[in-house]
N, C-alpha and C positions, 0 to 999 in steps of 0.2 A: 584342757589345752588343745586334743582334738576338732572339737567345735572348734575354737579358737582360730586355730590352722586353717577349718574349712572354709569358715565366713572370709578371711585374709585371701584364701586364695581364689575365693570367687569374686570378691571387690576386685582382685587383681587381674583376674579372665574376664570379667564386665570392663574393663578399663581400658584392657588387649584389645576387646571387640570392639573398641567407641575410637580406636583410633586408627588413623589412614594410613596404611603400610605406604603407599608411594611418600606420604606425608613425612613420615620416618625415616624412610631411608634417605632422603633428600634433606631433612630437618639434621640425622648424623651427619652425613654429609657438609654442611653449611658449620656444626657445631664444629668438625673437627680442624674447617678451613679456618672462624676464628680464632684457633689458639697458635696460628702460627703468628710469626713477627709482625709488625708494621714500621710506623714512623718512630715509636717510643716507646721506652716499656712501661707494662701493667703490672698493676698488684693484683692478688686472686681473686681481693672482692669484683676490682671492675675488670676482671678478667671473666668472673662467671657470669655478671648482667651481662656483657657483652654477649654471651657462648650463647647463655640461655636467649637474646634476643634475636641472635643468628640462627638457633636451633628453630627458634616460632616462624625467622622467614623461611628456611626453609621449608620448614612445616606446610606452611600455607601455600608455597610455591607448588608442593606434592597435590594439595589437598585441590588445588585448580587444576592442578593436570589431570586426576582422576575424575574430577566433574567432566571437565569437556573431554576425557575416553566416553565415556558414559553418554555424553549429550549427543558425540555422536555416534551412539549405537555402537561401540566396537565390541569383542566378543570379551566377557571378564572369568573367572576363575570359576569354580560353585562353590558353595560356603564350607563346605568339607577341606579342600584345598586350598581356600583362602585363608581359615582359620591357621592353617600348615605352615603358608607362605608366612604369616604374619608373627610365628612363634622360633623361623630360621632367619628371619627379615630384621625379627630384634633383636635375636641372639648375635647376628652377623652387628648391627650397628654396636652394643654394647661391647663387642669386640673391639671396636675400630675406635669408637668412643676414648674405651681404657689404655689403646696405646698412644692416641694422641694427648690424652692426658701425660700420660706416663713423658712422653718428651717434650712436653709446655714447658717446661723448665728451660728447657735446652734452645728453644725460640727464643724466653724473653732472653737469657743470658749473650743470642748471638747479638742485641742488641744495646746490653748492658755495658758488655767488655768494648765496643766501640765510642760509648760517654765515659769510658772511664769507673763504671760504677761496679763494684763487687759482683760476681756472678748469684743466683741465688739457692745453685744447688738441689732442686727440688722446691716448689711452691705452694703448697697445699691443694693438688689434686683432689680428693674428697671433698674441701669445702669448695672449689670451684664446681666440679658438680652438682652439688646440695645448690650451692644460689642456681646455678639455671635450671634448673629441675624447676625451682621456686618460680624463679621469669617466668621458664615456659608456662608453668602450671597460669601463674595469674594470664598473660596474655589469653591464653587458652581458654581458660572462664570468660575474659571479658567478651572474646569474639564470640564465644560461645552466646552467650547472654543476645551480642547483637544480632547474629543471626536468627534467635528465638526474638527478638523485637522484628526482625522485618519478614518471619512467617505471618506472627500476630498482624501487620499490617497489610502481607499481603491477603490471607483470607479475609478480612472485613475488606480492603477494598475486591476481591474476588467475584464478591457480590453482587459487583457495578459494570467491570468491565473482564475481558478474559485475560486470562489467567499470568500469560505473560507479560502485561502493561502494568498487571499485579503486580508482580515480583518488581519490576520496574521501579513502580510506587515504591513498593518497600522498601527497594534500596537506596533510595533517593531519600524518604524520609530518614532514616537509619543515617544515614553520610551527616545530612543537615544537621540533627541532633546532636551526634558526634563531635561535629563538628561546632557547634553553638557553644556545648560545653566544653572541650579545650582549649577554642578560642577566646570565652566571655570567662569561663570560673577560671579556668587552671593557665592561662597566659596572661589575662588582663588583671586576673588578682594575682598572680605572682610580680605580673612585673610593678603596679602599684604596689606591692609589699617593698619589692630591691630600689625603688627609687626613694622610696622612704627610708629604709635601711642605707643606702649610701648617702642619700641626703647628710644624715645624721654623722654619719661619716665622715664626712665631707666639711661638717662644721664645725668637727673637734679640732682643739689647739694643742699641740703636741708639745710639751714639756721639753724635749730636745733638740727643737728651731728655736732659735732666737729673735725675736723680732727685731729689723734692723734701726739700728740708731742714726746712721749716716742719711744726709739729707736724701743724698744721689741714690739712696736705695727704694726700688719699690717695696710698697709697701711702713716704709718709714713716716714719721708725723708730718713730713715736710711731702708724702708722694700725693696723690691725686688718687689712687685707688688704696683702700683700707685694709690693714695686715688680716681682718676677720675676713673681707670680702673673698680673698684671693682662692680659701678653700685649704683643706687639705693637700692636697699636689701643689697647688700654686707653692703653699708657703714652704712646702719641701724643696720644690725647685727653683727660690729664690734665695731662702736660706741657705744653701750648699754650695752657691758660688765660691770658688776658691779666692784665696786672697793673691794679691799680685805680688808678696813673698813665695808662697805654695807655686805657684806656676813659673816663677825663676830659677826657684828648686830645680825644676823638672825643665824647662826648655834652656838655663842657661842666660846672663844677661838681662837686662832690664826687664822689664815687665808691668802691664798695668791690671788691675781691680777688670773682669770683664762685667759686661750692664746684662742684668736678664730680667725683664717686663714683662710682667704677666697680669693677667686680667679675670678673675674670677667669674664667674654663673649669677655673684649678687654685688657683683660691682655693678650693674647699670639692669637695665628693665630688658633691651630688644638686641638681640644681635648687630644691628645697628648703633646704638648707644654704644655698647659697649668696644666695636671697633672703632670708634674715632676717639673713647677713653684712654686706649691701648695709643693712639698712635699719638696724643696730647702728651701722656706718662713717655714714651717716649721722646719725642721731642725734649720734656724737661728733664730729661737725664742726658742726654747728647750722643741719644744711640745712633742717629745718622752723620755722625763724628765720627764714627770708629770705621776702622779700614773692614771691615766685615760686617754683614745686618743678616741675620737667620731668621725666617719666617718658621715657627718651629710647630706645627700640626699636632696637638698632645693628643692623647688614646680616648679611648672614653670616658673614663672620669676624671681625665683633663692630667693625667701624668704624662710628666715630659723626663724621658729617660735620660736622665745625667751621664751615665757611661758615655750615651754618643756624643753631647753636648762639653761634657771637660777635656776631652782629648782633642775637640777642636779650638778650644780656648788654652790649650797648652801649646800646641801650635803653632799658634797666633800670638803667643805673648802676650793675651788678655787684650787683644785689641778687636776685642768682636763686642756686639751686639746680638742679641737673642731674643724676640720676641715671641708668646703664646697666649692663647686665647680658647677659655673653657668651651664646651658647649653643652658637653653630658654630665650628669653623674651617674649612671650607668659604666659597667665593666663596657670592654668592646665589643665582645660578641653580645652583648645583649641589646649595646645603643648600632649594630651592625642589622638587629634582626625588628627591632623596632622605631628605631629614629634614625633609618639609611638618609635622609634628606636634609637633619638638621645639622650634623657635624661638615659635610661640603658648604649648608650655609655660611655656616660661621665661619671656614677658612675663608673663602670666596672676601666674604666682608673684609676679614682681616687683612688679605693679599690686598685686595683693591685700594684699600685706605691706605695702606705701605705704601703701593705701588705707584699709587699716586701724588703723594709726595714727594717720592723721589724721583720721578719723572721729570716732577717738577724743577730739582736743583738741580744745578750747575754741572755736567757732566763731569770735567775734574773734580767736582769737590763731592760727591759720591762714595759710597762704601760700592762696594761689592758685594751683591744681592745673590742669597739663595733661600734653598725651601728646604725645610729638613721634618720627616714624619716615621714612625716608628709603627706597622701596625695597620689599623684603623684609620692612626694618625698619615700613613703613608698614603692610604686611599685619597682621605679628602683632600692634602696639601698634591697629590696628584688632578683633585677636580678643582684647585682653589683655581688655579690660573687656563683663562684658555686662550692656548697656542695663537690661534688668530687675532686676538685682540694683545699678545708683546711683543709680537714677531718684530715691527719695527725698532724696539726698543727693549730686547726682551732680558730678562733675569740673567743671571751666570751659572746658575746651576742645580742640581738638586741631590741631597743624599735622599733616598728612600730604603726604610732595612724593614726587612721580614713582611712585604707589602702582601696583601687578602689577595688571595687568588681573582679577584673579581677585580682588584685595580686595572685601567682603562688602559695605561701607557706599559706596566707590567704585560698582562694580557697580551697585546699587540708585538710587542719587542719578542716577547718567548715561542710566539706562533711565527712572526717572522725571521725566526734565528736560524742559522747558514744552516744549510745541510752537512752532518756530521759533528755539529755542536752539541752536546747534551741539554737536555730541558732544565736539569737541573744545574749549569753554569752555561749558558748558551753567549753566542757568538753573535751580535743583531749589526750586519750588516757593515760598515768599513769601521763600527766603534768611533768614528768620530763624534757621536751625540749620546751614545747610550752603551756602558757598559755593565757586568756584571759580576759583581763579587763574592766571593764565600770566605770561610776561615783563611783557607791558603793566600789568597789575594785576589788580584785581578783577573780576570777569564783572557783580556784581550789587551795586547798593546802594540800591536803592528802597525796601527798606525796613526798619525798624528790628531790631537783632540780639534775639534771644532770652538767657534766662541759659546758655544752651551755644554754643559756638563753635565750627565747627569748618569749619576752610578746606582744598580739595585745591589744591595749587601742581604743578602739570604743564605741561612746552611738549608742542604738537602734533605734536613729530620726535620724542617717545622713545615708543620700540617696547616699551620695560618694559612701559607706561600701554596702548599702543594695539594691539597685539599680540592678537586674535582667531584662536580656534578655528576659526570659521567662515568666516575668510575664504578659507578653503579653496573655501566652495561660493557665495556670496554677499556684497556688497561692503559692506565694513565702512561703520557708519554715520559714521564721522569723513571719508568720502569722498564721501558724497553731496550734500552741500552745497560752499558756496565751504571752500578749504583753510584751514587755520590760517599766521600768518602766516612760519611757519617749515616750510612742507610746499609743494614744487614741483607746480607748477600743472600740470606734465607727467604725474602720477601717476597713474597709472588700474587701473582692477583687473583682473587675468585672473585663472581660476578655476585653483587650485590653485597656481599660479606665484607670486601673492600672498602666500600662506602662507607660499613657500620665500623670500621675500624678507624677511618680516616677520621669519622665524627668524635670518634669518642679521643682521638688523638689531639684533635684540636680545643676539647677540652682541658686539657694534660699540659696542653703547649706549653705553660711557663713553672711545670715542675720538674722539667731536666735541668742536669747541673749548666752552670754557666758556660757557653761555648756550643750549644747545643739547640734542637729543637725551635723553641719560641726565644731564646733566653741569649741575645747577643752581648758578649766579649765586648769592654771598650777598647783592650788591643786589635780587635778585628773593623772598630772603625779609623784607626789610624789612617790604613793604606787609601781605604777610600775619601776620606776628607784631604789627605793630599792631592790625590788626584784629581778632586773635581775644585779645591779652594787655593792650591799653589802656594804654599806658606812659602815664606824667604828664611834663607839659612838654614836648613835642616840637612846634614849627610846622612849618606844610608846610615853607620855607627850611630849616630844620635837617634836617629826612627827607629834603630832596633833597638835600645837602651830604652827609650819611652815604651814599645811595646814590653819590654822584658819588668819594666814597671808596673803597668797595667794587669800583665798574666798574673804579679805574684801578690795582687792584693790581700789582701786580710780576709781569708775563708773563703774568696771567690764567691761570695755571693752579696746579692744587692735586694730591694725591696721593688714588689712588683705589682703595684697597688693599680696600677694604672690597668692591666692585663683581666 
């Protein structure tokens, strides 16, 4: 056992000496800043990838500072004392380490107890640490590895030229490489794998849609596009139209069947085909009949979220019209990271082809045109239409909910919002074209709406919405002020650990409970579809009885296939 002991404790003093005390203490550092709160809670497994991948930046972060001490000449320790520093330097991080473990629990729960979710009590500390030990460990290898690829490279080119064009070389080849395989093996064959994988998806028939029998239904033997064509989401979101009994139930008084059009990925060949598909399918069902027409922008793999879409057809007494139009079968973030260009096509078509029909009729005999997008789907239905080209004749309005921090008219409204408005429900200006909403309701109504409308519905936990570039170097504006009422008061920013948080948050986005995060309430689009579409006959009692409807659905939760 002796031996034993000895071989153990000198792999473990060889291991001590191979690694970068500033590296370290800046790597605890970084580890102990991820386990504080963010947007939403973690579980331990993606709570220790995350730690262990904060520990390697900061890691690295150390390990560049001690190069450029060193590059330029400043004075270092002698190996006697370095050794010293290096055995108080880890005793101190494994210190600090253990008590921010020790209260990870107590982070995620400050976040828990504001969804509504059980506290957790204690979250397995130990195996949070085993996985990033693990992270770091592989990262740790891999750079390790590269860095021994771009000596190899620098000594043979060393050869040719001096020393420093060397390293140069090296690291340049080194990045390429790198970079060749993430890019060609591990993103082009993953995402060829998810496209096939949803494809398939996307082609199953689900046993609990019906396919419709009524002529006037898309999708039905009498439609113009085929119940197979439509896709998974389509035939979910055609199949789930309420009946114009169900929607009397709920508003009261007559009521009609409302029309939802939709147009599948193998309904026609070109995004062209298939917008004037859409607006023919249209036409022969009499959606420009009905006192409402919604351009409805679906997510990536062409879901169109019903929550937002029933409570404006309950509204309306079923006198709306609803059109959409696929373009991906990709999730969002993935047709976000790979086909940023083709889902703005495909609205663009679909708008224009709308657009121009109605243009064309008779200004009485006209619905009332808006854009409605969820998402990804809020992105594009914000690039379908440009301003300069309706202005003379422009739309009525727009719902956008939980819009990509990178949306164009998002974006601009939040940057230009009063001073003293919060980012996360901000103020843009006299509110007569652009307001914004969360759970509670409206941010602004001082003053009279304008003839365009157009409301953003976002909570302050979804990281789709709130999710910055920059919070890399500098702390997002949604933080600098008091929190939104669904963001933990515990949340603070550290530089670059932020980032890693936001990322991993916005993968999470649609596993908080409903009401929350990625995951919008159809009670919470009530307020805003009155405000931007003006139903008739509804008193406040009735909008709060339709809300009080919506809250108590069956389990509060819905299917999120589209996300």
């Amino acid at each position: 056992m002796t031996g034993f002991e000895d071989r153990a404790r000198g792999r473990a003093m060889r291991l001590l000496a191979g690694l970068s005390l500033p590296g370290l203490v800046l790597g605890t550092l970084f580890f102990s800043a991820s386990l504080a709160p963010s947007l939403l809670p973690r579980g331990f497994a993606l709570q220790g990838v995350l730690s262990g991948c904060s520990f390697a930046a900061g890691y690295g972060v150390g390990v560049f500072l001690a190069w450029l001490w060193a590059y330029l000449e400043l004075p270092v320790l002698a190996p006697p004392r370095l050794a010293l520093a290096k055995r108080i330097g880890l005793g101190a991080c494994l210190l600090a380490a253990a008590v921010f473990l020790w209260r990870a629990s107590d982070f995620q729960d400050s976040v828990r107890v504001l969804m509504g979710l059980a506290p957790l009590g204690g979250d397995r500390p130990v195996e949070v640490a085993i996985i990033a030990a693990l992270v770091f460990a592989a990262i740790l290898a891999l750079a390790r590895v590269l860095a021994a690829l771009l000596g190899l490279v620098a000594r043979w080119s060393g050869r040719l030229v001096p020393r420093r064009i060397a390293n140069a070389i090296g690291a340049a080849v080194v990045i390429l490489l790198f970079w060749t395989a993430i890019d060609g093996l591990l993103f082009k064959g993953a995402l060829r794998a998810a496209d096939a994988s949803f494809r398939r998806f996307d082609a199953l028939i689900e046993p609990d849609v019906e396919k419709p029998a009524a002529p006037h239904r898309t999708g039905s033997l009498a439609s113009l596009v085929s119940w197979q064509s439509l896709g998974r989401a389509g035939r979910q979101f055609v199949g789930s139209a309420p009946s114009a009994g169900d929607i009397a139930a709920l508003a009261g008084g007559a009521a009609v069947e409302p029309v939802r059009v939709y147009v599948g990925l193998n309904s026609a060949e070109t995004i062209e085909e298939r917008a004037a598909l859409a607006l023919a399918e249209m036409r022969r069902v009499g959606a420009f009949e009905r006192k409402v027409l919604v351009i409805a922008t679906p997510t990536g793999t062409g879901w169109i979220d019903t929550a937002a879409i029933e409570p404006l057809e309950v509204l309306h007494r079923g006198d709306v019209a609803t059109v959409g139009l696929q373009y991906s079968y990709l999730t969002s973030w993935l047709s976000l990271l790979f086909e940023p260009a083709y889902g703005s096509e495909a609205a663009r078509a679909l708008f224009r082809a709308v657009y121009d029909h109605w243009t064309a009729m008779p200004e009485r005999a006209r619905p009332r045109l808006y854009l409605y997008g969820l998402s990804l789907g809020a992105l594009n239905s914000d690039l379908s239409a440009d301003l300069y080209d309706v202005l003379g004749d422009p739309f009525h309005g727009a719902l956008w909910v939980g819009a990509p921090f990178s949306a164009r008219t998002w974006r601009n409204a939040t940057l230009g919002r009063l001073p003293g408005s919060p980012a996360w429900l901000p103020h843009f200006r006299d509110g007569s074209v652009i307001r914004f909403a969360n759970q509670d309701g409206l941010a602004d109504r001082a003053s009279e709406w304008g003839p365009l409308r157009i409301v953003f519905l976002q909570y302050a936990s979804d990281p789709v919405t709130f999710f910055r570039p920059d919070a890399f170097w500098r702390v997002p504006p949604w933080m600098e002020r008091d929190r939104g009422p669904d963001v933990s008061g515990a949340l603070r920013w550290f530089p670059i650990v932020t980032l890693l948080q936001l990322g991993l948050d916005m993968a999470l986005a649609t596993t908080t409970p409903m009401g929350y995060g990625h995951v919008y309430a159809p009670e919470h689009h009530i307020e805003p579809w009155v405000e931007v579409t003006r139903p008739d006959g509804w008193s406040a009692p009735a909008l709060a009885a339709l809300k009080a409807h919506y809250a108590a659905m069956d389990g509060r939760k819905r299917t999120l296939d589209g996300e």
